[in-house]
DSSP file (Angstrom, degrees, kcal/mol; ACC not computed):
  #  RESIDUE AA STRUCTURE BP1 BP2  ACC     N-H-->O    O-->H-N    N-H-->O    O-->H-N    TCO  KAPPA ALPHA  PHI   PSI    X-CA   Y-CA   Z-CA
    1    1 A X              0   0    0      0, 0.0     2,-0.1     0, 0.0     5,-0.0   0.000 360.0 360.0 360.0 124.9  161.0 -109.0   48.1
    2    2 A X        -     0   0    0      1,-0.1     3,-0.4     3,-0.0     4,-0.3  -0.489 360.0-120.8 -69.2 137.3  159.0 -106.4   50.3
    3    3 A X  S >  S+     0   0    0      1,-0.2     3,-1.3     2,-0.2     4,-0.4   0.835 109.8  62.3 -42.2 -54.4  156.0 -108.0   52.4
    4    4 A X  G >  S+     0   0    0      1,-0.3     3,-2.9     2,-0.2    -1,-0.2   0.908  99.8  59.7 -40.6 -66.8  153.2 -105.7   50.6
    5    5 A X  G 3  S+     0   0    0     -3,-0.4    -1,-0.3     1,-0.3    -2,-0.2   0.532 103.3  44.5 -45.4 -12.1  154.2 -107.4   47.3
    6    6 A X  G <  S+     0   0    0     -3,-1.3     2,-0.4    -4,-0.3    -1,-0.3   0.429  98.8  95.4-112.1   3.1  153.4 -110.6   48.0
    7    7 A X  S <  S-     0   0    0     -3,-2.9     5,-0.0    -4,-0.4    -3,-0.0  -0.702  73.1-116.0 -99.5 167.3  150.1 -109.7   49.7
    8    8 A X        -     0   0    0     -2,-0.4     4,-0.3     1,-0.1    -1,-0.1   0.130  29.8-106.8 -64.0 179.5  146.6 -109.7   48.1
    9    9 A X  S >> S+     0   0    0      2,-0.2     4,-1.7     3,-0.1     3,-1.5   0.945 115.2  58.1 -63.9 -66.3  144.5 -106.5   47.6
   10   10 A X  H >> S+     0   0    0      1,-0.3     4,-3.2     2,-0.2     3,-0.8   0.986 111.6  43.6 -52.2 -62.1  142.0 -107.0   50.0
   11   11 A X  H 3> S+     0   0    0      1,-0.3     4,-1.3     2,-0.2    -1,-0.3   0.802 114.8  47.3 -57.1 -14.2  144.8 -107.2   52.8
   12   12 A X  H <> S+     0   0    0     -3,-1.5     4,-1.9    -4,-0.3    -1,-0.3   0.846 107.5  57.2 -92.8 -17.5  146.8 -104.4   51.5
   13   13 A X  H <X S+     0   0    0     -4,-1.7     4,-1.2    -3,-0.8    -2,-0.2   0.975 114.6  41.0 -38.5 -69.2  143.3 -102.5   51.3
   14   14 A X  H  X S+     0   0    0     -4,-3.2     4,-1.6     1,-0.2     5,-0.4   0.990 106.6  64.4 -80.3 -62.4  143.0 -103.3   55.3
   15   15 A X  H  X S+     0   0    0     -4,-1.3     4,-1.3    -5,-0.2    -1,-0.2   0.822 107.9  35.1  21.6 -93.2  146.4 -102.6   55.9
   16   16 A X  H >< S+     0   0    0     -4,-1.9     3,-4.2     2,-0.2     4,-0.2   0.960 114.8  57.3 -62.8 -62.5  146.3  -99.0   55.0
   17   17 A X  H >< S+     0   0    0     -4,-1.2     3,-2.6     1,-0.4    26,-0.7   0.863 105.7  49.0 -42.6 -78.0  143.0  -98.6   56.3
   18   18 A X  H 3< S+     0   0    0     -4,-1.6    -1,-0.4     1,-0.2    -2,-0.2   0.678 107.4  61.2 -47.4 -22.2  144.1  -99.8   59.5
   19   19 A X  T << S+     0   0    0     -3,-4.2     2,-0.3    -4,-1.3    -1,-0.2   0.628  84.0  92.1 -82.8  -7.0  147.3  -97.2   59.3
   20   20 A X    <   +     0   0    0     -3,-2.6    23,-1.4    -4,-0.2     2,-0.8  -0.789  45.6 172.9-104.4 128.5  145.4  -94.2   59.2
   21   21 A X  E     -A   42   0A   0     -2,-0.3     2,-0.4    21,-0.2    21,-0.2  -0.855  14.1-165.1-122.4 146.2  144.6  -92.5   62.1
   22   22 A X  E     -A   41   0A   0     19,-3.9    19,-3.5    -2,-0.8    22,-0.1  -0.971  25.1-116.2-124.5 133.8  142.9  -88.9   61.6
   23   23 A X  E     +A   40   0A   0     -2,-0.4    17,-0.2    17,-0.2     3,-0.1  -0.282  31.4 176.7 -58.2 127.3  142.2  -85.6   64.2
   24   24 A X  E     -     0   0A   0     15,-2.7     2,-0.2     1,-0.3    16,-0.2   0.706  59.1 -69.5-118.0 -38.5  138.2  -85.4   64.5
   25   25 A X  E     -A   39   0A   0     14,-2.2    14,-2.4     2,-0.1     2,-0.4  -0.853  31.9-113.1 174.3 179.5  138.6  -82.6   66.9
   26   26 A X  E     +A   38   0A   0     -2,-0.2    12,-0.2    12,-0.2     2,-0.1  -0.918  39.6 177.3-136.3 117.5  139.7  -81.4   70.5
   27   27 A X  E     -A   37   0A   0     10,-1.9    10,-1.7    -2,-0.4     2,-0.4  -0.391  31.7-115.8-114.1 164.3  136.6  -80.1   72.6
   28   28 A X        -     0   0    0      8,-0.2     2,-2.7    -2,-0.1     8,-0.2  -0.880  15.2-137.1-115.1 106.3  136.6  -78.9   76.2
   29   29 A X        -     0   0    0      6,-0.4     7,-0.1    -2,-0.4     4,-0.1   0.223  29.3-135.6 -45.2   9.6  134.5  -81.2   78.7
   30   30 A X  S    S+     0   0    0     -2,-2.7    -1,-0.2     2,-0.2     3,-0.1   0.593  82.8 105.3  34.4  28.1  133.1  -77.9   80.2
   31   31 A X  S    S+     0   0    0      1,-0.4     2,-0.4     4,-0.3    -1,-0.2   0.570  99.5   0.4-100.7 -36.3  133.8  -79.5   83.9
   32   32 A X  S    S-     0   0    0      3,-0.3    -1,-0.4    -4,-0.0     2,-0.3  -0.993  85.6-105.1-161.2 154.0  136.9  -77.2   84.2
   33   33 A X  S    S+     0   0    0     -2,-0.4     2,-0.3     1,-0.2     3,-0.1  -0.665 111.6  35.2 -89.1 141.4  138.5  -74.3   81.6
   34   34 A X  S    S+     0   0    0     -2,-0.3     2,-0.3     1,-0.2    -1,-0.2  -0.506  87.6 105.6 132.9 -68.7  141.6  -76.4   80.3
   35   35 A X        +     0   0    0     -2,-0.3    -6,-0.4    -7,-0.1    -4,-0.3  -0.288  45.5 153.9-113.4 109.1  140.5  -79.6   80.3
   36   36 A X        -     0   0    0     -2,-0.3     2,-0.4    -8,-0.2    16,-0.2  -0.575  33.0-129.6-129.4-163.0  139.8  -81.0   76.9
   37   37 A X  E     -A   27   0A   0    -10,-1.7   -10,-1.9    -2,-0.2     2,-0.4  -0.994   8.8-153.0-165.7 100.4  139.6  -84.0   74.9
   38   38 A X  E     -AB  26  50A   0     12,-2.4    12,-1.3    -2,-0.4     2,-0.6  -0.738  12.5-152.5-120.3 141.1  141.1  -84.7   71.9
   39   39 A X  E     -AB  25  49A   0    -14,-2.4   -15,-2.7    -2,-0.4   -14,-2.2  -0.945  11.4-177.5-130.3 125.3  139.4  -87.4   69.4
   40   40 A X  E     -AB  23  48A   0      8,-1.9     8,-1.9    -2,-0.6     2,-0.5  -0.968  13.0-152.4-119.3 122.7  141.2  -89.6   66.8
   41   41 A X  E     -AB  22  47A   0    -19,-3.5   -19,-3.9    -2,-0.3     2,-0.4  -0.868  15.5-158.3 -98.3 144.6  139.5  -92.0   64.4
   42   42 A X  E >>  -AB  21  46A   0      4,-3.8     4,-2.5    -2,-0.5     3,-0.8  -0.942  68.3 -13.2-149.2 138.1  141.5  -95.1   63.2
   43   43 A X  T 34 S-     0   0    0    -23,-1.4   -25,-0.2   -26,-0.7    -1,-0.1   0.591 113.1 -78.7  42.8  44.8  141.1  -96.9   60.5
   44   44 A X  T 34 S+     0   0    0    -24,-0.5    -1,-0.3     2,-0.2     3,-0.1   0.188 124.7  64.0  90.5  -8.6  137.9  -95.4   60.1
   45   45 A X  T <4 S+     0   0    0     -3,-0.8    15,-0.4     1,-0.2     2,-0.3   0.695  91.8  42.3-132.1 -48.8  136.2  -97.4   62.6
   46   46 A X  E  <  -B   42   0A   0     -4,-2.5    -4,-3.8    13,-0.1     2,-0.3  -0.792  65.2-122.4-132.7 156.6  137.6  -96.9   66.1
   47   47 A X  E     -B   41   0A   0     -2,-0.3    11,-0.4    -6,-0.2     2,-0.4  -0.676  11.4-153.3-122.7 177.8  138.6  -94.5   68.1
   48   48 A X  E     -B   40   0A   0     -8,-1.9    -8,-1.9    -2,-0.3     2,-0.4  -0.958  26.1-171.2-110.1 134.1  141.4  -92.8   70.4
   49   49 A X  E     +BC  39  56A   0      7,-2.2     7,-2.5    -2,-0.4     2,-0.3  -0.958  12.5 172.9-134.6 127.2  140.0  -90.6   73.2
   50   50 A X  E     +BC  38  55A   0    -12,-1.3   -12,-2.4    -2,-0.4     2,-0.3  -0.924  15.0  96.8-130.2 121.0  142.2  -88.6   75.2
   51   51 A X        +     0   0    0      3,-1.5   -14,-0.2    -2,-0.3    52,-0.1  -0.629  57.2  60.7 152.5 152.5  142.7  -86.0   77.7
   52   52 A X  S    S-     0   0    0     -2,-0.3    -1,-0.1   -16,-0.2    48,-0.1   0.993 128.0 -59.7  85.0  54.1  143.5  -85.3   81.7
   53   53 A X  S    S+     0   0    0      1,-0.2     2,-0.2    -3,-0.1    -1,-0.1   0.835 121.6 106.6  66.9  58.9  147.0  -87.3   81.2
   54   54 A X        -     0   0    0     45,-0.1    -3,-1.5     2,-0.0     2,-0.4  -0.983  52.9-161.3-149.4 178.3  144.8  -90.6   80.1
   55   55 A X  E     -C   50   0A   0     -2,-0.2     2,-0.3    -5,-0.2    -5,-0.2  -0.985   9.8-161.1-160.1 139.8  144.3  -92.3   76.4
   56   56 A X  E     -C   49   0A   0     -7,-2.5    -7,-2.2    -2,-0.4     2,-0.1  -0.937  14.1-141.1-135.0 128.9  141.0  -94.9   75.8
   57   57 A X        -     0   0    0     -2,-0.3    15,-0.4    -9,-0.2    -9,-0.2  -0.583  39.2-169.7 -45.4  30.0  141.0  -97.4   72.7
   58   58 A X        +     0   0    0    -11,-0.4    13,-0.2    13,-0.1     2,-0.2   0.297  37.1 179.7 -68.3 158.4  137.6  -97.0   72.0
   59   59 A X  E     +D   70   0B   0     11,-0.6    11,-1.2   -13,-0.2     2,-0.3  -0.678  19.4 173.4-144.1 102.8  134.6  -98.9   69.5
   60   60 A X  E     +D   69   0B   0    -15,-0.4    58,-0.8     9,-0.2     2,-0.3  -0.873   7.5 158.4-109.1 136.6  131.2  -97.1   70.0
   61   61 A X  E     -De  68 118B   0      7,-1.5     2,-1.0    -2,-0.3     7,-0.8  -0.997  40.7-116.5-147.4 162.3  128.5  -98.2   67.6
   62   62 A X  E     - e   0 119B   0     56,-4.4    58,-1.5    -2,-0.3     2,-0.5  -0.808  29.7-170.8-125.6 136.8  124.7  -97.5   68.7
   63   63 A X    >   -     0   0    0     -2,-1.0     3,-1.8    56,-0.2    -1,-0.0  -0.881  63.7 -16.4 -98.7 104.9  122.3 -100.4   69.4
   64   64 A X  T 3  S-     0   0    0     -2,-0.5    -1,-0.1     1,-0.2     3,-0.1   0.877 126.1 -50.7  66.6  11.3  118.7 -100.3   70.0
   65   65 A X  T 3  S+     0   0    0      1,-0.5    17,-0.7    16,-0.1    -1,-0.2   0.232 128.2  91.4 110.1 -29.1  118.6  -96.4   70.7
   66   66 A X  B <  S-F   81   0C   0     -3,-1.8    -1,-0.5    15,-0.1    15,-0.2  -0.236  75.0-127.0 -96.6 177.8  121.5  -97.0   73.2
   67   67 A X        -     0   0    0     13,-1.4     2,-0.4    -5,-0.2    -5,-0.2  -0.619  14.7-148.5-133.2  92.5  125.5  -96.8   72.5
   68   68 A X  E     -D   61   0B   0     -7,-0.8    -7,-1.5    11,-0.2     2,-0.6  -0.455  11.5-168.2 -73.5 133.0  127.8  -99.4   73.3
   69   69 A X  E     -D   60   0B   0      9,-1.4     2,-0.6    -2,-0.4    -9,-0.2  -0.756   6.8-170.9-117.6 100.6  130.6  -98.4   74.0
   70   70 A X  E     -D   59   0B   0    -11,-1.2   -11,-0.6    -2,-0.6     2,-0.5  -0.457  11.2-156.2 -71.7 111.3  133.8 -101.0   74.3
   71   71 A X  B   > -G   76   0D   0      5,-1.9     5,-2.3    -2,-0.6   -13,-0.1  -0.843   8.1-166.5 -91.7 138.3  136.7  -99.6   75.6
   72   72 A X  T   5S+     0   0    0     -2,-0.5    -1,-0.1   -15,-0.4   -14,-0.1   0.606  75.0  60.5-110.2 -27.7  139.5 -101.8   74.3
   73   73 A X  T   5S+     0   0    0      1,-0.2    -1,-0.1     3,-0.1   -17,-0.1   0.977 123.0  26.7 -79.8 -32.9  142.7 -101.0   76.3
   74   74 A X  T   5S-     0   0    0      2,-0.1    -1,-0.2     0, 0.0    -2,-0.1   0.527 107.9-132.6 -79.2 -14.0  140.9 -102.2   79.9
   75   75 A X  T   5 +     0   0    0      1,-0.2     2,-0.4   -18,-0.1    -3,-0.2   0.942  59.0 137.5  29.3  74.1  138.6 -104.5   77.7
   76   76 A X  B   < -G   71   0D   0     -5,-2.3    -5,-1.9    -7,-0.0     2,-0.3  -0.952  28.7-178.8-123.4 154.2  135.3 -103.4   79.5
   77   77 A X        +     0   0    0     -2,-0.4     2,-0.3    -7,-0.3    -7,-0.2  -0.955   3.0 173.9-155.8 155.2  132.3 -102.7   77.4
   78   78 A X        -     0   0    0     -2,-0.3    -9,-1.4    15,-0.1     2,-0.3  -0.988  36.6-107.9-170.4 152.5  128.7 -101.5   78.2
   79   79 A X        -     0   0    0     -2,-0.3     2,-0.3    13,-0.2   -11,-0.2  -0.854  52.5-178.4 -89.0 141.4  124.9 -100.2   76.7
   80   80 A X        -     0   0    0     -2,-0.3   -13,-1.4    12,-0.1     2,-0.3  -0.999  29.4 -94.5-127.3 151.4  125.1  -96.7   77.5
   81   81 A X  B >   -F   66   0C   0     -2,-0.3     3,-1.0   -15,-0.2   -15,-0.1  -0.186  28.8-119.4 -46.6 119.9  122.6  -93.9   77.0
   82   82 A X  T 3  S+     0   0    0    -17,-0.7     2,-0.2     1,-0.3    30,-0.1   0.718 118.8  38.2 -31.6 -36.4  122.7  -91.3   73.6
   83   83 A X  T 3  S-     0   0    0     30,-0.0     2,-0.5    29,-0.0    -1,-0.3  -0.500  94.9-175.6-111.8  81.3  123.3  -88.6   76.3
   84   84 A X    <   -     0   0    0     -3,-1.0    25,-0.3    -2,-0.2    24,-0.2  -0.446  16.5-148.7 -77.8 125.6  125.4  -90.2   78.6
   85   85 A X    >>  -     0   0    0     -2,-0.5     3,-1.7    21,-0.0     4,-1.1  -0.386  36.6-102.7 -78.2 132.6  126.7  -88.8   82.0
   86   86 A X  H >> S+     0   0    0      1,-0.3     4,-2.6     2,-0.2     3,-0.8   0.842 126.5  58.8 -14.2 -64.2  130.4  -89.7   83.8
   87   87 A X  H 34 S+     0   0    0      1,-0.3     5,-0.3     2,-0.2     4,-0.3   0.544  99.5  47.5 -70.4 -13.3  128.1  -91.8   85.8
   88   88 A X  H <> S+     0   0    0     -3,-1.7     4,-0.8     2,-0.1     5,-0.4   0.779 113.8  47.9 -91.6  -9.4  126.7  -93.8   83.2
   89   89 A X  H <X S+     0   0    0     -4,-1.1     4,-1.3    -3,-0.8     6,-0.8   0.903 110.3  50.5 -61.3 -62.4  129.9  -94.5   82.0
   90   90 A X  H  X S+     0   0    0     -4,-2.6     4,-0.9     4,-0.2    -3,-0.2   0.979 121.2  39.5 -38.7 -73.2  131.2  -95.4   85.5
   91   91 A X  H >4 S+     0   0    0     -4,-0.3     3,-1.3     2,-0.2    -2,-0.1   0.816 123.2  30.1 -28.7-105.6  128.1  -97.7   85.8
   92   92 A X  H 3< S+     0   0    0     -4,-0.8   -13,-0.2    -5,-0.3    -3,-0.2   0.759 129.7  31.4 -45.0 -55.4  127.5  -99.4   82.7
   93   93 A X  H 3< S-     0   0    0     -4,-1.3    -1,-0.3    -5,-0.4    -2,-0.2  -0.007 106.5-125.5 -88.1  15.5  131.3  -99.7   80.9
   94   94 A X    <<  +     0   0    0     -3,-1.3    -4,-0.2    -4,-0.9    -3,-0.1   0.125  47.6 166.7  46.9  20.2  132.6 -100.0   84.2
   95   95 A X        -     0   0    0     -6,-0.8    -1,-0.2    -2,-0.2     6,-0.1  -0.102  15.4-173.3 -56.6 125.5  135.0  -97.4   84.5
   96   96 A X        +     0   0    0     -6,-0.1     2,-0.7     4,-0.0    -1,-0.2   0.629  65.1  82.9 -99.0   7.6  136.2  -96.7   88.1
   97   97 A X     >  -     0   0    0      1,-0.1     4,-1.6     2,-0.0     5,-0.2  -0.899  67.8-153.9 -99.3 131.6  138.4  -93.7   87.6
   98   98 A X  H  > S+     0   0    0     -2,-0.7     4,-6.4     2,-0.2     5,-0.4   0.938  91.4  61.1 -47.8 -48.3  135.8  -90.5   87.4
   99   99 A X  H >> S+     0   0    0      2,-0.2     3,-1.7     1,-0.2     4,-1.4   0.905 113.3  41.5 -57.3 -74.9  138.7  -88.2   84.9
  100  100 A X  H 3>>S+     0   0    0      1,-0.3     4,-3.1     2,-0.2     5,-0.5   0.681 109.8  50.9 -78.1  -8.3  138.2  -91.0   82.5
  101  101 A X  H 3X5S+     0   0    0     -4,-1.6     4,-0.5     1,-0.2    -1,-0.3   0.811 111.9  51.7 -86.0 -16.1  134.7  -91.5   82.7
  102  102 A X  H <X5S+     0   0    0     -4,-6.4     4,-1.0    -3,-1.7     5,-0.4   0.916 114.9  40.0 -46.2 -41.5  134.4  -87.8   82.1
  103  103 A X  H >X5S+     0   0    0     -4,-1.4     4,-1.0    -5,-0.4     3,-0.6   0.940 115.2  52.1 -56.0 -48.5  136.6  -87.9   79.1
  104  104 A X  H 3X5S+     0   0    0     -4,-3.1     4,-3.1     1,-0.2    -1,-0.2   0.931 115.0  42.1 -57.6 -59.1  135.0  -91.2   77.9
  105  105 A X  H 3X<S+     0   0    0     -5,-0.5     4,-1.3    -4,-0.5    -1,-0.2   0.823 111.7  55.3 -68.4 -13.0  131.3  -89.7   78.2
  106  106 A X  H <X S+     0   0    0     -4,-1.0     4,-2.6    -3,-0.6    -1,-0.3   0.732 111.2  40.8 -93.0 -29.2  132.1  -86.3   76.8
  107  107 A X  H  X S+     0   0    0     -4,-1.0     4,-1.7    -5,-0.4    -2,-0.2   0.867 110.4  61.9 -67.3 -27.4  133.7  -87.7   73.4
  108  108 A X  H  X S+     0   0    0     -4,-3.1     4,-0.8     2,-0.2     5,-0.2   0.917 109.5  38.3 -89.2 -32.5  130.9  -90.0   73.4
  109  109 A X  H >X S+     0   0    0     -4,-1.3     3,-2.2   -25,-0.3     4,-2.0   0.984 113.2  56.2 -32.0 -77.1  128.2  -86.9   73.2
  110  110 A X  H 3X S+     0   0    0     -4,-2.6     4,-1.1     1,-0.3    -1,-0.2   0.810 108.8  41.3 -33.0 -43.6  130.1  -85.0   71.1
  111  111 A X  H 3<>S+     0   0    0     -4,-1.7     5,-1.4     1,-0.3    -1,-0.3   0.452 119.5  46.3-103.9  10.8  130.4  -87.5   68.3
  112  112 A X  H <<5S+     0   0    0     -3,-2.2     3,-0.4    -4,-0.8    -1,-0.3   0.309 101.6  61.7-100.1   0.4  126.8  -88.7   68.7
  113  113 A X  H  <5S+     0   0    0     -4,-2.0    -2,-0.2    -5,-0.2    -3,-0.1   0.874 114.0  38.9 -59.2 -46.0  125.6  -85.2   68.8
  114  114 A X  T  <5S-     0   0    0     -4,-1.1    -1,-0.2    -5,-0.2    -4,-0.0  -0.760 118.2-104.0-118.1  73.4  127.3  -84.9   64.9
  115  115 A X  T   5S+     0   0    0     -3,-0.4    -3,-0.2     1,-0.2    -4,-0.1   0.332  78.5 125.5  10.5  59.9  126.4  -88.0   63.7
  116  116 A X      < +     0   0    0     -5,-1.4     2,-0.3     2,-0.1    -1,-0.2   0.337  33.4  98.1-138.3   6.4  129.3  -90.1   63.8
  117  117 A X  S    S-     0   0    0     -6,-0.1   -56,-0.1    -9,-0.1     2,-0.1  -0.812  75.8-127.2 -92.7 143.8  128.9  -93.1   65.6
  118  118 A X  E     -e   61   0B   0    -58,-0.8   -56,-4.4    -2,-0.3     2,-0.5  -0.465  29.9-120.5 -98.8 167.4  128.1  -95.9   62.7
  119  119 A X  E     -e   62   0B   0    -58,-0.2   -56,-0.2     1,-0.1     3,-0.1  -0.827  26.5 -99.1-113.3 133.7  124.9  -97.6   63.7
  120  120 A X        -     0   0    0    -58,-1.5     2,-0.6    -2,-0.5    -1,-0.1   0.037  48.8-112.2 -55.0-176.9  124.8 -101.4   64.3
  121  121 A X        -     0   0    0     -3,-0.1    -1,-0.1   -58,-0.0   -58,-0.0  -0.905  31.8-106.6-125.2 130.9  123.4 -103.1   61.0
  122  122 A X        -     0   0    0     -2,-0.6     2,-0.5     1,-0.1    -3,-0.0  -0.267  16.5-146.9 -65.1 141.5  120.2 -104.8   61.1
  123  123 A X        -     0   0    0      2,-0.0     2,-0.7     0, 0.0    -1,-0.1  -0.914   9.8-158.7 -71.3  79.8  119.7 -108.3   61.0
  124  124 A X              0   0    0     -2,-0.5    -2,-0.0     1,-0.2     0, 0.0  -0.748 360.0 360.0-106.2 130.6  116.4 -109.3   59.0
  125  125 A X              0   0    0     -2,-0.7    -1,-0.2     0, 0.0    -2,-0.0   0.192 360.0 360.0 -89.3 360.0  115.3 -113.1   60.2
């Protein structure tokens, strides 16, 4: 008997969800002609950011005005500004290499530029 069949709905739901990984687009970081930046969503939620011979695990949701943004594959996380700079990246998420806080901070523009970071969900006390 195959594994799927014996699982519920909900889990085969998340499953799939979790198996699909989709092209959102591949921009150029305007720092140098070349040197782009290619953006994956998976499973609808998180992303892959890429480019300059590096790849980020990303989860951006925006808080409070701000965006944190967790990078998952170093597991460093940080509030950063809506138009955020290499150096606020570097700062706040801590990244110490400059190519990925370029990469990081230009994907994170873009996709809050087009509305596509989901917004944390309010909490009414």
């Amino acid at each position: 008997m195959a594994i799927q069949e014996t699982m519920i709905p909900e889990a085969q739901e998340w499953l799939r969800r979790a198996m699909q990984v989709k092209n959102i687009a591949t921009i150029n970081t305007g720092v140098t002609e070349g040197w782009h930046v290619r953006i994956r969503v998976q499973a609808g939620e998180r992303f892959e950011i890429s480019g300059r011979g590096t790849s980020m695990f990303v989860y951006i949701t925006e808080a409070n005005g701000q965006y944190l943004v967790v990078e998952m594959t170093n597991k460093r996380a940080g509030l950063v500004p809506q138009r955020c700079s290499e150096d606020d990246i570097m700062d706040y998420v801590g990244i110490d290499n400059r190519v990925d806080a370029i990469t990081l901070a230009t994907a994170v523009r873009w996709l809050g530029e087009r509305g596509l970071i989901p917004k944390q969900p309010q909490i009414d006390a």
